[in-house]
C-alpha positions in Angstrom: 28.0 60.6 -57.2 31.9 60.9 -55.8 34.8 60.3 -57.7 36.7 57.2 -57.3 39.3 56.7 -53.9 42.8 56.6 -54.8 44.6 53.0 -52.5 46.1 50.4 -53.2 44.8 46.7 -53.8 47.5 43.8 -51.2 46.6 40.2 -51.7 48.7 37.2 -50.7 49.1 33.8 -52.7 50.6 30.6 -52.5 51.9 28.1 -54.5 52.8 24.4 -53.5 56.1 24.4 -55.4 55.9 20.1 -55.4 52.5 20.1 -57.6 51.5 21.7 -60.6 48.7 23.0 -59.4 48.4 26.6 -60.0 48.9 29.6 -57.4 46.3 30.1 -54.8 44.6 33.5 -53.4 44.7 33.5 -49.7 43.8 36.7 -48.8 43.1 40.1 -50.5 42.4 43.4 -48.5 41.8 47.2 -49.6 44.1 49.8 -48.2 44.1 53.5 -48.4 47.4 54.5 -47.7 50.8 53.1 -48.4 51.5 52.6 -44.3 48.5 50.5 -44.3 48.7 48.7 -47.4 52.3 47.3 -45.8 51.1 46.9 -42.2 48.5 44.4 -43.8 51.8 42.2 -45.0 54.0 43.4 -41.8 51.0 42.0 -39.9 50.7 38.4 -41.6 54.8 38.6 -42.0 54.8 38.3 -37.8 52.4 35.9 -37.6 54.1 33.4 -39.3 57.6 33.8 -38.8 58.1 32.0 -35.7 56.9 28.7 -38.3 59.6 29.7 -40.8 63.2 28.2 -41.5 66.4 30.2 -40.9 66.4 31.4 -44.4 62.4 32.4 -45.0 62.9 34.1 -41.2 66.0 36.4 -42.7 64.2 37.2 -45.6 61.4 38.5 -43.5 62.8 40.2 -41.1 65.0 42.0 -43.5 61.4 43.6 -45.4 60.4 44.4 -41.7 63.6 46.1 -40.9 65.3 47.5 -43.9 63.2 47.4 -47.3 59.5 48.2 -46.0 60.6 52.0 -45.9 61.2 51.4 -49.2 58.2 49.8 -50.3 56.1 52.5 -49.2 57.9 55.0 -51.0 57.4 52.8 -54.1 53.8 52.5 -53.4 53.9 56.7 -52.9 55.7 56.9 -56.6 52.6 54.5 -58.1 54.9 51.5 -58.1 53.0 47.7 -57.8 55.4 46.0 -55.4 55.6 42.2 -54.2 57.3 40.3 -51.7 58.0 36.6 -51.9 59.5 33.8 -49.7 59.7 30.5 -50.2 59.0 27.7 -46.8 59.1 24.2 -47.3 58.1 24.1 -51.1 55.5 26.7 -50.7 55.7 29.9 -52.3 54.3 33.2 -50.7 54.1 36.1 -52.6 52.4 39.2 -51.3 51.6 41.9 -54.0 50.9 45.6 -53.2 49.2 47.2 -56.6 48.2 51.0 -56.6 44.3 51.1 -57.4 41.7 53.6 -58.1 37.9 52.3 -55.8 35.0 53.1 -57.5 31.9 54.3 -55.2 29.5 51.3 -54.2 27.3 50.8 -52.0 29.0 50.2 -48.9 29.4 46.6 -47.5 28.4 46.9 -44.4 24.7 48.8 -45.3 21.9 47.0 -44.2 19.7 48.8 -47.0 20.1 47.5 -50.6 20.8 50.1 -53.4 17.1 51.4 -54.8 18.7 50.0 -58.3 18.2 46.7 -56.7 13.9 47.0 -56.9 13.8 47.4 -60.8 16.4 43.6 -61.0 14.2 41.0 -62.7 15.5 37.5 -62.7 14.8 35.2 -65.9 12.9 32.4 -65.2 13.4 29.2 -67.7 10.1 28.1 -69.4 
């Protein structure tokens, strides 16, 4: 069996800031370097600015620009890091965590695990 793979776990929230409804998970993806981890936000950070006001836009382009150098050397030192802007009462917060991947099966396999065989479902009487 192999040893777990060191990466780091990005996910993005929301939060409608006018409800009290609690945040939301939008989107979570596995990275397995610091580069990627903060292309994943870079990525999702372009595609939306052109929607976003004057002040949300800044923000953005200033993690793009200035601060995502930094974030990866944060990410390097074992350092959780999160971004946040806020757009017309909606809060966006993307989070960067270090994380250690345990060794599945893989997602994409076609052929179960032969653990699977010896599963026995209970049946109600």
């Amino acid at each position: 069996m192999s040893s777990p793979t060191r990466g780091y776990w990005c996910e993005c929230w929301t939060q409608d800031l006018t409800t009290t409804e609690a945040p939301a998970l939008r989107a979570s993806f596995d990275a397995y370097s610091a580069s990627q981890a903060t292309r994943w936000v870079a990525i999702a950070l372009r595609t939306i600015s052109p929607a976003l006001d004057s002040n949300a836009s800044d923000r953005v382009w200033t993690w793009l620009y200035e601060e995502r150098a930094e974030t990866i050397q944060a990410l390097m030192r074992s350092e959780p890091c999160t971004l946040t802007i806020t757009q017309a009462g909606t809060h966006i917060a993307w989070t960067i965590r270090p994380a250690l991947f345990l060794p599945l099966a893989h997602r994409q396999n076609t052929e179960l695990p032969a653990c699977t065989s010896s599963f026995k479902p209970h049946h109600r009487d």
